[in-house]
Each structure stands twice: as C-alpha cells, then as structure tokens.
FIMARVO-136981 format. One record per residue (C-alpha): residue number from 1; residue in three letters; z, x, y. Coordinates in pm, whole numbers. Example, Ala and Ser with C-alpha at 12.3 -4.5 7.8 and 13.67 -1.06 7.14 Angstrom:
<sites>
(1; 'ala'; (780; 1230; -450))
(2; 'ser'; (714; 1367; -106))
</sites>
This chain:
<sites>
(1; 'unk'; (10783; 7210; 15384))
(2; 'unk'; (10630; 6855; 15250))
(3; 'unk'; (10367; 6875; 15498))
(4; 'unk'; (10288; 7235; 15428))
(5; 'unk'; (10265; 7157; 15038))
(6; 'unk'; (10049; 6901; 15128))
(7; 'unk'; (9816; 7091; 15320))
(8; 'unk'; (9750; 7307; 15067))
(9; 'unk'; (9939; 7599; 15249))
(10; 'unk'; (10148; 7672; 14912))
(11; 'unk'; (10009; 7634; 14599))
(12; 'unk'; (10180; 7781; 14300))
(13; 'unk'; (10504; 7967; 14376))
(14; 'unk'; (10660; 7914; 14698))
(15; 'unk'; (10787; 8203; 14907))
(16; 'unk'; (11144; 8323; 14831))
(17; 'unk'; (11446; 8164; 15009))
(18; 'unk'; (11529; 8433; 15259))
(19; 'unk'; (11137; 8429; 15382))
(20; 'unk'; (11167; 8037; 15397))
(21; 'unk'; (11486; 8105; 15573))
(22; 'unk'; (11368; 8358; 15858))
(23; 'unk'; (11016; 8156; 15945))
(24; 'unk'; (11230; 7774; 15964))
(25; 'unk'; (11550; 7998; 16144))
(26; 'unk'; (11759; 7826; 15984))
(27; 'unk'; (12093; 7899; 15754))
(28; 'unk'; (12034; 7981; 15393))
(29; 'unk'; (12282; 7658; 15302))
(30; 'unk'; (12092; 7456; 15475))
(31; 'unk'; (11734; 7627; 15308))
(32; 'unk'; (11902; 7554; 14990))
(33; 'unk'; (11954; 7167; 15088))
(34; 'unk'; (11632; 7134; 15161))
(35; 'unk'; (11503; 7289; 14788))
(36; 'unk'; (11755; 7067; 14644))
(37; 'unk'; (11584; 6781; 14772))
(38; 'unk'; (11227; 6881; 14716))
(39; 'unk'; (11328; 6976; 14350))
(40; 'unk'; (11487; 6609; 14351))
(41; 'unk'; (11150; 6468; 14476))
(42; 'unk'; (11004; 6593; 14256))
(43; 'unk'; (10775; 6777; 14464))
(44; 'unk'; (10868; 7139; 14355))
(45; 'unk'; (11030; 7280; 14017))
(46; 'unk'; (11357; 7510; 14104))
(47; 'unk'; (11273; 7848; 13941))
(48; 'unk'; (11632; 7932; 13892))
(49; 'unk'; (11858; 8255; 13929))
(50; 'unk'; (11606; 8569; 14042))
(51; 'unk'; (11288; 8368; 13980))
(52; 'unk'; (11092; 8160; 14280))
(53; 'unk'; (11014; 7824; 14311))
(54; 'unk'; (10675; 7641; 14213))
(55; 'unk'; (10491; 7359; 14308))
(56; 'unk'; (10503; 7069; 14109))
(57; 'unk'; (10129; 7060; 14007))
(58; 'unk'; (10191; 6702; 13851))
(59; 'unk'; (10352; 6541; 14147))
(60; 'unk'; (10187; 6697; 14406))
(61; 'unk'; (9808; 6720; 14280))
(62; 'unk'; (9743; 6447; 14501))
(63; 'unk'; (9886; 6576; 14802))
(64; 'unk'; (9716; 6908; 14764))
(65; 'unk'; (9425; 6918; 15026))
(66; 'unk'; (9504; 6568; 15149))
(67; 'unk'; (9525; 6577; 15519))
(68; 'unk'; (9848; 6614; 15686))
(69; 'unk'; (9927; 6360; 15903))
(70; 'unk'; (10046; 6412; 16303))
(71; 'unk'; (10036; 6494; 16623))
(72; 'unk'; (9809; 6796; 16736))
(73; 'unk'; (10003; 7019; 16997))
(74; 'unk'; (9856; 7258; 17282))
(75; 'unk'; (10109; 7571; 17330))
(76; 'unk'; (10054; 7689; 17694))
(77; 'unk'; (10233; 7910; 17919))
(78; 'unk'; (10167; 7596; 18193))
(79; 'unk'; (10199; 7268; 18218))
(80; 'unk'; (9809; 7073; 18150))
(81; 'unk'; (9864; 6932; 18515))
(82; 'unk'; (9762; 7271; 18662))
(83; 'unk'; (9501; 7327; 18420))
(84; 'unk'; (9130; 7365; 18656))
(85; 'unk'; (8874; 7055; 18622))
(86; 'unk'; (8673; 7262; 18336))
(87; 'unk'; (8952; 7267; 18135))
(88; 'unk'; (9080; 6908; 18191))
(89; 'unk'; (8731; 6853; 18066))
(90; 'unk'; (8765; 6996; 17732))
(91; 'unk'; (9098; 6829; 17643))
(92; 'unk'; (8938; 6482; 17769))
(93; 'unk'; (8679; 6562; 17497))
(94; 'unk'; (8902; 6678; 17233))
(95; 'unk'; (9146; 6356; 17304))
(96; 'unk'; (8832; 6118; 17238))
(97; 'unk'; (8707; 6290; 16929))
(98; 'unk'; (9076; 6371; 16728))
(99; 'unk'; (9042; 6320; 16372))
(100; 'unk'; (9203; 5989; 16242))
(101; 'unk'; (9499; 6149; 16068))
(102; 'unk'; (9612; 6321; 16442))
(103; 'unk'; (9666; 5991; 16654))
(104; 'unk'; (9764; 6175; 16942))
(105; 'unk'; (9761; 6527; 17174))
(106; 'unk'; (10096; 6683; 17258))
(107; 'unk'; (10133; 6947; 17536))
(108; 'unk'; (10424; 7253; 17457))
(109; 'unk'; (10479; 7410; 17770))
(110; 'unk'; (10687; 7728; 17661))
(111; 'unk'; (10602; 8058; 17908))
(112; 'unk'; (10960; 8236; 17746))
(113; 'unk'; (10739; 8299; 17441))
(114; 'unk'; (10486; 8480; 17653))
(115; 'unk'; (10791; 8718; 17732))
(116; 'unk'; (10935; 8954; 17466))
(117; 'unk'; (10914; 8881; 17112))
(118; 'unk'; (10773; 8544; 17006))
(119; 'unk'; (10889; 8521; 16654))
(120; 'unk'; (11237; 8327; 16691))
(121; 'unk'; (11131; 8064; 16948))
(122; 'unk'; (10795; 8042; 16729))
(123; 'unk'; (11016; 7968; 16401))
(124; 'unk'; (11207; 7650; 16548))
(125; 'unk'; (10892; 7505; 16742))
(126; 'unk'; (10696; 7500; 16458))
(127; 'unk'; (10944; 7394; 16208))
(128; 'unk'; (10974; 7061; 16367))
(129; 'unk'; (10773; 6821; 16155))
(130; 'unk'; (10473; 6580; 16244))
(131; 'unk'; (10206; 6849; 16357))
(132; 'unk'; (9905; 6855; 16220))
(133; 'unk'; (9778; 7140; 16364))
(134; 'unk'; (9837; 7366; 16711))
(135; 'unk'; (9608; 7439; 16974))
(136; 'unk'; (9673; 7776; 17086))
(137; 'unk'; (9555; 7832; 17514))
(138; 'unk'; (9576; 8163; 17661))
(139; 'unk'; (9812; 8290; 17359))
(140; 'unk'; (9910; 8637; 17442))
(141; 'unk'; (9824; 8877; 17131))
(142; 'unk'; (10163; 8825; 16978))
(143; 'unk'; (10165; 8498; 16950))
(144; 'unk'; (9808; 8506; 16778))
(145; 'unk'; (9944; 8713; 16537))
(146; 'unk'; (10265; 8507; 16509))
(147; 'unk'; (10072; 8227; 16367))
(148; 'unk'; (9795; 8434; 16152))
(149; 'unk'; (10107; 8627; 15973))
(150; 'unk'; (10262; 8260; 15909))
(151; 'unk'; (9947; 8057; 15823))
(152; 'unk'; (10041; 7783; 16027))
(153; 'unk'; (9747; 7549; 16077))
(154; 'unk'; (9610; 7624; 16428))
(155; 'unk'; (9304; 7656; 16663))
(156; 'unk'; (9263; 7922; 16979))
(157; 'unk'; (9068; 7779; 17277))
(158; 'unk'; (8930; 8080; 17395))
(159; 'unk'; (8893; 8465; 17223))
(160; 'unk'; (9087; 8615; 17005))
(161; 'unk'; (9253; 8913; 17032))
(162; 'unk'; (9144; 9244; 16861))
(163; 'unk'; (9190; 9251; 16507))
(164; 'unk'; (9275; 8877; 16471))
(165; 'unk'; (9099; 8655; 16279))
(166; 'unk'; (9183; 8276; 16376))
(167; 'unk'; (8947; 7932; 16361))
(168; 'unk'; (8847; 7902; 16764))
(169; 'unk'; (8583; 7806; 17010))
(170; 'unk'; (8516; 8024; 17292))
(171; 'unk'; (8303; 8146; 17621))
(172; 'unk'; (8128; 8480; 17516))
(173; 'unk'; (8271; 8674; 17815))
(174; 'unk'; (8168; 8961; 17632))
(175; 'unk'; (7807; 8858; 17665))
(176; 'unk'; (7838; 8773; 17984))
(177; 'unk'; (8020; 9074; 18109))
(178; 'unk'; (7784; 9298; 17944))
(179; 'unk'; (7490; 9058; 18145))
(180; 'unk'; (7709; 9075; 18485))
(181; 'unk'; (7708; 9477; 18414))
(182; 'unk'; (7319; 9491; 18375))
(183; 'unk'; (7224; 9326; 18664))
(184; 'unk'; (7462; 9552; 18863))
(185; 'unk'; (7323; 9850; 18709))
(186; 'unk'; (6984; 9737; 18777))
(187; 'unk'; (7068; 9673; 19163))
(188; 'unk'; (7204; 9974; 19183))
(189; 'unk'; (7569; 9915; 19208))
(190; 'unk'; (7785; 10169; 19088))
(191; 'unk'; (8141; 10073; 19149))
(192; 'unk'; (8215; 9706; 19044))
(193; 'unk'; (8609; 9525; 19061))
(194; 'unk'; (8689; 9223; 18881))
(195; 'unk'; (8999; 9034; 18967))
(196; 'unk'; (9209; 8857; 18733))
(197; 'unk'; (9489; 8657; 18662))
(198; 'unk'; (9676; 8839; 18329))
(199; 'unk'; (9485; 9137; 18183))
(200; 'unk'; (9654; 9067; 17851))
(201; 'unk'; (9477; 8728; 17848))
(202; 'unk'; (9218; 8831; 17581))
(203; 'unk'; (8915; 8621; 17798))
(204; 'unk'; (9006; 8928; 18040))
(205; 'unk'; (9012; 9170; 17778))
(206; 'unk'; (8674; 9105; 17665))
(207; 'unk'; (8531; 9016; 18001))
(208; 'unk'; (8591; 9410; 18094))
(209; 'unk'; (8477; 9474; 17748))
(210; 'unk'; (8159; 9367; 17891))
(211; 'unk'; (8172; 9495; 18234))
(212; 'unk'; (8265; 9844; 18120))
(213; 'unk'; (7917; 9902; 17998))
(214; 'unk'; (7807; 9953; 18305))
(215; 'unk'; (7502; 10226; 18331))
(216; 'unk'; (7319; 10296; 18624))
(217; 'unk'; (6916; 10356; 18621))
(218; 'unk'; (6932; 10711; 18632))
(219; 'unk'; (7141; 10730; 18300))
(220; 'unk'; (7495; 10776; 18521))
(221; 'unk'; (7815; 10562; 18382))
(222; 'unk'; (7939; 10292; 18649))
(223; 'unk'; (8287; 10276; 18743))
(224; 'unk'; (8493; 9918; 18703))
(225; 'unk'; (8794; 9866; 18874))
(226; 'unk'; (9064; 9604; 18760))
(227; 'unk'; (9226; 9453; 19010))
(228; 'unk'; (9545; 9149; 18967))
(229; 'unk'; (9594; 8872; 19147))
(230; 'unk'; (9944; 8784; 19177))
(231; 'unk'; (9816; 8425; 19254))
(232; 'unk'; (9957; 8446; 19637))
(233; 'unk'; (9755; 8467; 19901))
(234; 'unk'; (9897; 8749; 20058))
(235; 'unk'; (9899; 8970; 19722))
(236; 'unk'; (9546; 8902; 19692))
(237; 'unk'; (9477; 9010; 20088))
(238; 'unk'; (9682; 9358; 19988))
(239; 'unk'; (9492; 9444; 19645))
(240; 'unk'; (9198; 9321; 19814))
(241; 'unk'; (9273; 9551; 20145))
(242; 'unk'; (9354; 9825; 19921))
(243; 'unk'; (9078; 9860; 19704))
(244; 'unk'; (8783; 9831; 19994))
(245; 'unk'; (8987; 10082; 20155))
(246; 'unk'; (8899; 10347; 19902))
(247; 'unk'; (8670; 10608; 19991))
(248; 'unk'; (8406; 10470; 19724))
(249; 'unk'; (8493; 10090; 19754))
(250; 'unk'; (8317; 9824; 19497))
(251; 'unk'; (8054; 9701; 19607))
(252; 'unk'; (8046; 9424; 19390))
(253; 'unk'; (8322; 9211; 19295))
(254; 'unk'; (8372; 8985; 19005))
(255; 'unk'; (8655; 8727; 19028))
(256; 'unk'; (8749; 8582; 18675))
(257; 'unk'; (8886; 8212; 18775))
(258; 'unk'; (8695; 7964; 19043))
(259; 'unk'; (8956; 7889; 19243))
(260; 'unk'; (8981; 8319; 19379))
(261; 'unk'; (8622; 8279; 19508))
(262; 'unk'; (8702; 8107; 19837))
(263; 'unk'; (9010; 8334; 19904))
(264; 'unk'; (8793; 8615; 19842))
(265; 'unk'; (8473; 8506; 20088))
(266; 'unk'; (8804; 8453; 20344))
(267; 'unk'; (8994; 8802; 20284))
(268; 'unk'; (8626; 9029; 20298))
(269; 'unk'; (8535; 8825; 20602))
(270; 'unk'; (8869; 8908; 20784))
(271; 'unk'; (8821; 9291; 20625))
(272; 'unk'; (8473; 9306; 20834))
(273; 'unk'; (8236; 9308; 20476))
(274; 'unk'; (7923; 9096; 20503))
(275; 'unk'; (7862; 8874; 20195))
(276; 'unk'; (7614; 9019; 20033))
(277; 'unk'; (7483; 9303; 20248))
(278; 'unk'; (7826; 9509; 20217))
(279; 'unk'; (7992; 9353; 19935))
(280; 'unk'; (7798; 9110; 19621))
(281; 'unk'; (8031; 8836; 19468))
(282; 'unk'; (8011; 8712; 19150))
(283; 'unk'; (8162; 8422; 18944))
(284; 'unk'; (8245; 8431; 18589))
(285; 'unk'; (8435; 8039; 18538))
(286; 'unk'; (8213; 7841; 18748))
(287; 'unk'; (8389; 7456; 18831))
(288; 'unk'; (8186; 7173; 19018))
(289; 'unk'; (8365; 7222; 19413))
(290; 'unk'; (8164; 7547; 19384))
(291; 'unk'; (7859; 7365; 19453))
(292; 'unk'; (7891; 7314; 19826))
(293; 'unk'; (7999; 7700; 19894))
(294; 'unk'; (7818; 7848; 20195))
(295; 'unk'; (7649; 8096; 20070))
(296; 'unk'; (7598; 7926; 19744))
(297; 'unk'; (7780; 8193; 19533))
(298; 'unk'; (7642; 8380; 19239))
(299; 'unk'; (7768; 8239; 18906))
(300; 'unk'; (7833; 8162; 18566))
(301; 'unk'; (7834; 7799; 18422))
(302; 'unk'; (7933; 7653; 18054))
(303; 'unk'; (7909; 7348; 17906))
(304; 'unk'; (8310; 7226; 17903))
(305; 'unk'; (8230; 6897; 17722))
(306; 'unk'; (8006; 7067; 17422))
(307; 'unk'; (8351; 7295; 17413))
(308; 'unk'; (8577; 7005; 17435))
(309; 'unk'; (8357; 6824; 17159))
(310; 'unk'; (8301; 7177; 16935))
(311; 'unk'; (8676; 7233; 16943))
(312; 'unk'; (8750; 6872; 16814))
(313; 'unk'; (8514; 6904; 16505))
(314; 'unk'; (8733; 7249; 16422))
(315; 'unk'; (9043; 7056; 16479))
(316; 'unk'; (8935; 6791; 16175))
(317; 'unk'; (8832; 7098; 15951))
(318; 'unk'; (9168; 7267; 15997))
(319; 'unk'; (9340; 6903; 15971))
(320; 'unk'; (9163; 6862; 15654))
(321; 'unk'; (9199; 7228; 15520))
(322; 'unk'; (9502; 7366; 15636))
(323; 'unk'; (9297; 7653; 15768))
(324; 'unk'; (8955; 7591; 15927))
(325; 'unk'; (8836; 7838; 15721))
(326; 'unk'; (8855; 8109; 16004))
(327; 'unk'; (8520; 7924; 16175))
(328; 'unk'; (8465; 8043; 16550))
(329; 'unk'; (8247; 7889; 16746))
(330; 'unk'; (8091; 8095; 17054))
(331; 'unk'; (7918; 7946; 17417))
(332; 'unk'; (7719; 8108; 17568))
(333; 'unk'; (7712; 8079; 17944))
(334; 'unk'; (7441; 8032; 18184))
(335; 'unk'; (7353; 8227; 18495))
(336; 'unk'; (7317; 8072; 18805))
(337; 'unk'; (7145; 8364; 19147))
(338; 'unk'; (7337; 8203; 19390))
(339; 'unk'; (7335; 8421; 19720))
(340; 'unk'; (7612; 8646; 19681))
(341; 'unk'; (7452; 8896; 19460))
(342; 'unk'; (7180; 9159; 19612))
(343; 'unk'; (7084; 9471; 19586))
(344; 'unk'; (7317; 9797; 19675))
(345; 'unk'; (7271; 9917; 20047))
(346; 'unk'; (7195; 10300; 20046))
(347; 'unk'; (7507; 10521; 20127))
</sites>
C-alpha cells in the first residue's frame, strides 16, 4: 500500500477497508494492522467510524509521483525458456534498457490464471511488494481487465483486447491481416485458413480481424477458416487432413507462429498439395531459421529489437507515473514475396 501511495495510485481518500481487503485477499484484522501502521507512519490519516481514510498530503507529498522502486515482472502462461528467438529478442532489449529504479526482470509463470476466474490468484501475486510494474504476455482478456479494474501499474506486449485500454507495444496484425486478405483477394483466392495456437490470444483475435475482410474482385465476400493447432504433430496432420478434405478446401493458408510453417510444407506434401500451385502459404511471425526454407516462404517480418527497445521506454513512463498514461505503441510489419504465395489455379 506504501508503494501504491507512492506511485501516485491513491491520492486523497483511500478505498474503503473491505475493497482493500478483497484486492490484497487478505483478512479484515489483518487490513486493519496494516492501516494501523500506515496511520502510525504517518503516511495516511485514519478517517474514523463510517468515514475513509486519506492520504497524508504532508508526509507523503514527496512520495507522490516519485518512482516506485523494484523489480519489473513478466506474467506468462510459459516459462521464457520456450519463448521463440523473436521474443527472446525483445526481453534482451527490454533487460538492457530498464529504468534505474527497476534493477532487475522477473518471470511469473502462472497458466492456472489463464483457467477460470483470475481475480483471487491475481489479488495475492500482486500484493507481494517490490514490483514496479508488470509486463503482461499473451494475457487472456480477463486478466487484462483484472489489472485495468485494479490500476495496477502494468504494460501488455502485444494487443489488447476489445474494449481495454492498457499502456502496450504491439505488431499491427490487424494491418497485416487486412494486407494478407488483399493480396488473396487480388489473386483470386476465395477460401483462406489460418492456423493458430489459442484463438482467445487477442494477436489471433485481431489477426482474423484482418483476414475476415476478405473481398474478392468481382465484389463476392471470401470465406476464412480457423483452424487450432493443438501443438502435436499428429493434431496438426488431422485438422490439416480435415480441412483440405472439404469439398471447397483453402487454398491459401496462413499459419500464425514460425515454428507451424515447416510442419505444414511436411503435412500438404504427404496430403499430395503442391506448394504453391495447389495450396499458397503464408507467414505472419517470421523468425531468422526461416531464411534457408526451400521454397523461401512468403512472409511477414518485424523489427523485435525496436519492440524490445519501444517497450522499455513505456516501462520507465509507467515506472515513473504509475500509469503510462494509456500510451500504445504499434509496428508495423514488413512483407517479404517469398515463393509460397501465387495466384489461384482455375477450378
């Protein structure tokens, strides 16, 4: 609650005892202690039977808007060792450039809060002391919302979800998708599939955001199929099976992470499907052991450093403000022919 005061989070009358209670999870005794104390300190002024409590604008004028000082921690669903060589990139960058007041990055592996309801498991984590602010990767829309409810000091690598509003840097997948769905439109494709990890992930979301706007020369809307990838082989050679089995297969398909694209070639070559005559493959999260594909596939590319190095300016202004003032900061990606893309065969 020190650290909160100090970063400017309160200012005035602090939130009543049972709200303090429910977002620490803790017992109202032990809420009560801790007022005590801070009343003791100095820090706050007890408001007394029915009435809230207020910050001790005497005491604590100096610590308003001073920078809170601690460690800056990355909640993932997975541990940063399985985390792809663009990503490693960005947290290389945003290790060399933390502000001075966060000595050090933290990684907070917790997948049980991708399940159910956040809000308990959120509560204790963040209730531990010494953050200065949390780096939110691949937060499901809950858990967004968790921490823009709360106001704890935080920054999403990646997009956020609809209708939340948090400080970020991000890939326009939007862009792209909507880019990805012109050029099919213009070759003539009218089915496209794009396969991906987690639908929820909001990257995904907007990605088929994109895609969706898929119109054909002569006016006609295209059809985009979503298609999961359990991350086992032999789930992807079923969805994949499946799908090209249809009576109007894709004819173009987008995978979503790097690492799909060589399973992919492998599966449509065992399925009979020429690369690109049949079927056009395209790229959207491009990572350097691409370059050596035979054929050289169709992609996109971003700049991971400028991210890494974007994100860690953002992480200072929300260090320093308690909130980053909502900034987002948006990439856009470049597109790289490849050989995997070409033009729709006739029926």
């Amino acid at each position: 609650m020190r650290q909160l005061i100090a970063g400017g989070q309160w200012v005035g009358e602090l939130p009543g005892e049972e709200a303090l209670r429910r977002r620490f999870g803790i017992s109202r005794v032990t809420m009560r202690k801790a007022l005590v104390q801070l009343a003791g300190q100095n820090v706050i002024r007890s408001g007394g039977r029915g009435r809230k409590n207020v910050v001790n604008r005497d005491s604590g004028a100096a610590a308003i808007g001073r920078p809170v000082v601690g460690v800056v921690k990355c909640l993932s669903p997975f541990p940063e060792i399985e985390l792809v060589l663009g990503t490693r990139i960005i947290f290389d960058e945003i290790r060399k450039d933390l502000p001075a007041t966060a000595h050090r990055l933290e990684w907070e592996v917790k997948p049980a809060l991708w399940r159910g309801d956040p809000a308990k498991g959120l509560r204790r984590l963040t209730a531990e002391p010494g953050t200065a602010c949390w780096l939110l990767y691949r937060a499901s829309p809950e858990i967004q919302q968790w921490f823009l409810d709360n106001r704890i000091p935080c920054l999403v690598l990646g997009p956020c979800h609809e209708g939340i509003l948090l400080p970020g840097v991000e890939v326009d997948v939007a862009a792209l998708g909507r880019h990805a769905a012109s050029m099919a439109g213009r070759l003539g494709h009218r089915h496209l599939a794009c396969l991906v990890f987690n639908g929820r992930v909001a990257s995904s979301v907007r990605t088929l955001e994109g895609l969706r706007t898929l119109v054909l020369p002569d006016g006609q809307r295209g059809r985009v199929t979503v298609m999961s990838d359990d991350g086992t082989t032999s789930g992807l050679r079923a969805v994949l099976t499946g799908v090209m089995a249809e009576k109007d297969p894709p004819t173009l398909l987008m995978v979503t992470e790097s690492v799909q694209a060589w399973p992919v070639l492998g599966i449509l070559r065992e399925l009979g499907r020429r690369v690109p005559q049949d079927v056009s493959v395209l790229v959207r999260d491009h990572e350097p052991f691409l370059d050596r594909s035979v054929p050289e596939l169709s992609r996109y590319s971003s700049d991971w450093g400028r991210y890494g190095r974007l994100a860690a300016r953002l992480i200072s202004d929300v260090v320093a403000s308690g909130s980053g003032k909502q900034t987002r900061r948006k990439l856009l990606p470049t597109f790289i022919p490849g050989e995997t893309l070409a033009r729709r065969r006739p029926d």
